[in-house]
ZAMARGU-4260 file (C-alpha; in steps of 0.2 Angstrom, whole numbers, plus 5000, padded with zeros to 4 digits):
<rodrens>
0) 4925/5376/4998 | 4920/5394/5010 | 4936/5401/5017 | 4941/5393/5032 | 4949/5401/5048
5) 4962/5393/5058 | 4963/5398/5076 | 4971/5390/5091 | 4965/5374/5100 | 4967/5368/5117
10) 4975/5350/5119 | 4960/5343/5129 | 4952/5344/5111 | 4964/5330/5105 | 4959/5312/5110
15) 4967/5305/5096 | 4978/5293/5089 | 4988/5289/5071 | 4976/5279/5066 | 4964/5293/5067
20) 4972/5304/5055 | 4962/5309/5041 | 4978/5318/5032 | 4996/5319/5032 | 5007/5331/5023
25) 5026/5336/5025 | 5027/5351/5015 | 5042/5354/5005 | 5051/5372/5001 | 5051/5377/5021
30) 5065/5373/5033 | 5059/5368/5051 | 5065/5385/5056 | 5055/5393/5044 | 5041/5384/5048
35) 5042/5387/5067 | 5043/5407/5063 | 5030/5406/5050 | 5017/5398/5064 | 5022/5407/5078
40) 5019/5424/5069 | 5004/5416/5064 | 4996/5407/5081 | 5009/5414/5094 | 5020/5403/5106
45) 5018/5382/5103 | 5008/5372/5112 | 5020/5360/5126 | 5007/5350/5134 | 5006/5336/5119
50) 5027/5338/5115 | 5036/5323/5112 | 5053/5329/5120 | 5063/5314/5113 | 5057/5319/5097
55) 5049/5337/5095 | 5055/5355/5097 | 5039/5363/5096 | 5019/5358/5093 | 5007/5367/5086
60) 4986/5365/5090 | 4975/5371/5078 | 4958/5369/5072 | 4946/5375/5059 | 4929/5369/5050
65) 4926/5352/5062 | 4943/5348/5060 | 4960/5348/5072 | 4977/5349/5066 | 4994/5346/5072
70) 5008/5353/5065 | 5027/5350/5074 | 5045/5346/5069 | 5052/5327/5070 | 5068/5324/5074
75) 5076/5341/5070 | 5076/5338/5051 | 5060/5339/5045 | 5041/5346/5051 | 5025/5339/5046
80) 5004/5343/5046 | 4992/5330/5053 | 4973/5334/5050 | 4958/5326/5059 | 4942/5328/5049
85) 4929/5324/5059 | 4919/5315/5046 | 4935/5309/5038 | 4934/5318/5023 | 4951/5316/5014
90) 4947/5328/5001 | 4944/5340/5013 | 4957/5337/5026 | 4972/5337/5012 | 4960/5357/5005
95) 4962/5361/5025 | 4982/5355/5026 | 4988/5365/5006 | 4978/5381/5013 | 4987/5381/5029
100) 5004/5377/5022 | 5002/5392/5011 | 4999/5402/5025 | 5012/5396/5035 | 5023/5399/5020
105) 5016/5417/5017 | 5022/5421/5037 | 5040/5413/5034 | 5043/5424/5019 | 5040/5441/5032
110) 5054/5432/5042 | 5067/5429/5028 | 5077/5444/5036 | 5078/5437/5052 | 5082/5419/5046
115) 5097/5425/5038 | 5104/5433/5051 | 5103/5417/5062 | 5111/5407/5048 | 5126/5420/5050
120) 5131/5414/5065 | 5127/5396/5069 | 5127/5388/5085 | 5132/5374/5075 | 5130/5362/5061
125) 5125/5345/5057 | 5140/5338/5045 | 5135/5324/5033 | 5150/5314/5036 | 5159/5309/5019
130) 5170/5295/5027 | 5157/5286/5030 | 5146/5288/5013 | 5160/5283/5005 | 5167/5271/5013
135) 5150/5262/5014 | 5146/5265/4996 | 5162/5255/4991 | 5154/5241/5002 | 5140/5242/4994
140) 5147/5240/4977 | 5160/5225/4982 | 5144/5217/4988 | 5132/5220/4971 | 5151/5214/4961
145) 5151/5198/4972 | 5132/5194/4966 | 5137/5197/4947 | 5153/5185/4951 | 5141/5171/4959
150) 5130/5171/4946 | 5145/5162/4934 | 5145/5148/4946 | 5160/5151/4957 | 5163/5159/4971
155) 5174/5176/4973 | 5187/5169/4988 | 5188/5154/4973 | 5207/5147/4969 | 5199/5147/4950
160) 5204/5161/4942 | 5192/5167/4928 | 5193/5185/4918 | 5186/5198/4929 | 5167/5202/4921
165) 5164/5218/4913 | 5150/5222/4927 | 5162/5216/4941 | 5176/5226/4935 | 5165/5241/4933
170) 5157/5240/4952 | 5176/5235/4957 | 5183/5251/4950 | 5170/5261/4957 | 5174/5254/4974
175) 5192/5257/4973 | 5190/5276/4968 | 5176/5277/4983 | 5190/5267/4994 | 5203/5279/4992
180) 5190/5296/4995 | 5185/5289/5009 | 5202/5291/5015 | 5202/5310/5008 | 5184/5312/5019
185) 5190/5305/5034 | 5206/5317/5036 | 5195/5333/5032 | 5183/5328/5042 | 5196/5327/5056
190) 5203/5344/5051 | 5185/5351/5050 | 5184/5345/5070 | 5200/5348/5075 | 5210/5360/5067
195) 5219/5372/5079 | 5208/5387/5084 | 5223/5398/5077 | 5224/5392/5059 | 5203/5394/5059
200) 5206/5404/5044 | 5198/5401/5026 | 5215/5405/5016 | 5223/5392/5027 | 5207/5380/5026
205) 5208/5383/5006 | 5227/5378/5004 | 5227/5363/5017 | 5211/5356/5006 | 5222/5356/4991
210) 5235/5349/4997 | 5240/5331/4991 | 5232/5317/5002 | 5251/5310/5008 | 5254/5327/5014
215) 5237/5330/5023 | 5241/5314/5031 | 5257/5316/5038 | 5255/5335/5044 | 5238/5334/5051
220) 5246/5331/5070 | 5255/5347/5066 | 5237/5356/5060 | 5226/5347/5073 | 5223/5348/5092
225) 5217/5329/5092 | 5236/5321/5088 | 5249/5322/5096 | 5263/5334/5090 | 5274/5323/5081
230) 5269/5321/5061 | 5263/5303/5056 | 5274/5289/5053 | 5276/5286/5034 | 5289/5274/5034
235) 5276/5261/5040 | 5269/5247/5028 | 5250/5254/5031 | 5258/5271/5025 | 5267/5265/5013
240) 5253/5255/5005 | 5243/5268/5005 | 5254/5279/4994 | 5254/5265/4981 | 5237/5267/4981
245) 5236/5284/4980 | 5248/5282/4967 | 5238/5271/4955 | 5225/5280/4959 | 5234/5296/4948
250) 5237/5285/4935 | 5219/5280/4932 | 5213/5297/4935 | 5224/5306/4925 | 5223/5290/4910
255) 5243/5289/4910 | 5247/5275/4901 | 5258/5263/4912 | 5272/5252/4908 | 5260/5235/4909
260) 5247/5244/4898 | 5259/5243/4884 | 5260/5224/4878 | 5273/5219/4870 | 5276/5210/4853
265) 5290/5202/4845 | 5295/5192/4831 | 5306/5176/4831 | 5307/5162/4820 | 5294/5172/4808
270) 5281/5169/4821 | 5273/5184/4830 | 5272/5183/4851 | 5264/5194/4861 | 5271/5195/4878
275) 5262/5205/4894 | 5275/5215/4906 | 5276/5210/4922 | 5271/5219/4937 | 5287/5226/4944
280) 5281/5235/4960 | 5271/5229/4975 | 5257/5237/4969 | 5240/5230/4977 | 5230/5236/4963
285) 5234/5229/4945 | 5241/5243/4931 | 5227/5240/4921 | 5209/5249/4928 | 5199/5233/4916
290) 5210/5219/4928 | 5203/5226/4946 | 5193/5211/4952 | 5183/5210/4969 | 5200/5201/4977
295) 5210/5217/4973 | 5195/5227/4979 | 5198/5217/4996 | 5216/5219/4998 | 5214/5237/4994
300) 5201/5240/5006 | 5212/5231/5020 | 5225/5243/5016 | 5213/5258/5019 | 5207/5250/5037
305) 5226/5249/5040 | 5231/5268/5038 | 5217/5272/5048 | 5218/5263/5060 | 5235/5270/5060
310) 5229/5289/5059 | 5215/5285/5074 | 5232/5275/5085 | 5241/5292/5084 | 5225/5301/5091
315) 5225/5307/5109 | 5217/5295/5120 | 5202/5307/5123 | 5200/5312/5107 | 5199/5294/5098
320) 5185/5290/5109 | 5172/5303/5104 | 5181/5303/5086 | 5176/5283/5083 | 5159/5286/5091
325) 5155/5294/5077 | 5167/5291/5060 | 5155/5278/5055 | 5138/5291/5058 | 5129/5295/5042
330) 5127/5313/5051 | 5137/5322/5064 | 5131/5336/5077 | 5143/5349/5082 | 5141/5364/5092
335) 5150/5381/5092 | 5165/5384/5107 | 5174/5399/5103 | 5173/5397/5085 | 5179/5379/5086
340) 5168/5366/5085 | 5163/5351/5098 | 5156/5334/5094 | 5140/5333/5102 | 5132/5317/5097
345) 5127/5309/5079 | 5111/5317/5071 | 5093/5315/5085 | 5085/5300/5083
</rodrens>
């Protein structure tokens, strides 16, 4: 097709609707930002008339060739090129949208310099929250173990006890391992928020991520502006289930071999017995990773619920409030206050 030029066109030119749309593209490779710079190099300051304030930053109006286009950002996390050919020529309009991308992306490469010195000094982030991926991922696999489990004809809460499946105990390992990061995700997530302004530092942010998850537990009221001052209780029964957790957890990590993975055999009256070892401890989770079954996988997660609900009951009053609004948000939004950062809301929707 001849070379076509894009110039700048006014918003009484578009009369028109979704359905009207010859082309849609959301090009991949550039940022939001970059686009924005990329365009306004190219075509100046946006268009505000046609702005979906709810959902847009910036709009820009464009034609070329018998054909208008739209390009804008949606929701803060992505942009996007609409084209309206006039004789709705889809060829044509997805020619028209490639060529002007590849402008667009030519422009954002002169401003490469100046989008990193943005990025060096954020207003603020959005923070994928790994509490909440975790924790939900574990759902999700207790729920797909449950299906594999119904499908032998009984039902999980059922007072029969059958050998757990191989696909049920593979999902139910899964979820206990998800259970127990979701613990790790939520306390630093709660020192990425709240960690006192004055231990802001990256050697101390290094150490206390290394630490062991009982410790990070207990001393985060010492580390964090959103507790109290006193450490957290770990004489408590949610704590102190926890630890077994955390504990067993190690032992299946690490592949130690526990006691009840040894089995026992003897020999008496010149017949050969074998003879499992009993479960000494109050453990909520069975020695052996191959016996974790969906009704372990529910008393395990009830023991997570239960520390956290711990961890959230130590919180300052005003501090639980906002934290809660948002522990279970796939994304959260944080802006900058002297360095420390402030829950704003969960990601625009």
């Amino acid at each position: 097709m001849p070379k076509s030029e894009f110039s700048i066109a006014m918003p009484d030119e578009f009369q028109f609707t979704g359905k009207d749309r010859t082309s849609f593209a959301m090009p991949s490779g550039l940022s939001p930002l970059e686009a924005y710079l990329g365009l306004k190099s190219l075509f100046g300051e946006p268009n505000r008339e046609l702005l979906d304030d709810t959902k847009q930053q910036w709009v820009y109006l464009i034609k070329a060739d018998e054909a208008l286009i739209e390009v804008c950002d949606w929701k803060i996390e992505s942009w996007s090129i609409h084209v309206y050919e006039k004789n709705k020529d889809e060829l044509r309009a997805e020619l028209l949208s490639t060529k002007l991308a590849k402008q667009i992306a030519q422009s954002a490469k002169k401003q490469g310099s100046f989008v990193s010195s943005l990025l060096r000094n954020p207003s603020g982030h959005v923070i994928e929250n790994p509490f909440a991926l975790y924790y939900e991922t574990a759902g999700e696999l207790t729920e797909i173990a449950k299906r594999f489990h119904s499908e032998r004809g009984i039902a999980s809460n059922s007072a029969i006890k059958l050998p757990v499946s191989p696909n049920e105990s593979t999902l139910c390992r899964a979820a206990f391992f998800q259970l127990i990061a979701a613990v790790e995700g939520l306390l630093n997530l709660v020192y990425e928020l709240y960690l006192k302004k004055h231990l802001r530092d990256s050697r101390i942010a290094e150490r206390l991520a290394r630490e062991q998850i009982d410790l990070k537990v207990r001393m985060a009221p010492i580390y964090c502006d959103c507790f109290e001052s006193r450490p957290i209780d770990h004489t408590t029964e949610a704590f102190q289930n926890f630890q077994r957790l955390v504990n067993r957890r190690n032992d299946f990590v690490h592949a130690n071999l526990t006691k009840n993975m040894k089995t026992a055999v003897v020999r008496h009256d010149g017949m050969t017995f074998v003879v499992n070892a009993e479960d000494s401890g109050a453990s909520l989770v069975p020695s052996s990773m191959s016996e974790i079954g969906i009704e372990d996988v529910k008393k395990i997660r009830s023991a997570v619920d239960d520390l956290i609900a711990q961890i959230l009951a130590t919180m300052r009053p005003v501090y639980r409030k906002v934290f809660r609004s948002v522990m279970y948000a796939d994304f959260i939004h944080v802006e900058y206050e002297e360095g420390v950062p402030v829950v704003l809301s969960q990601t625009p929707s």
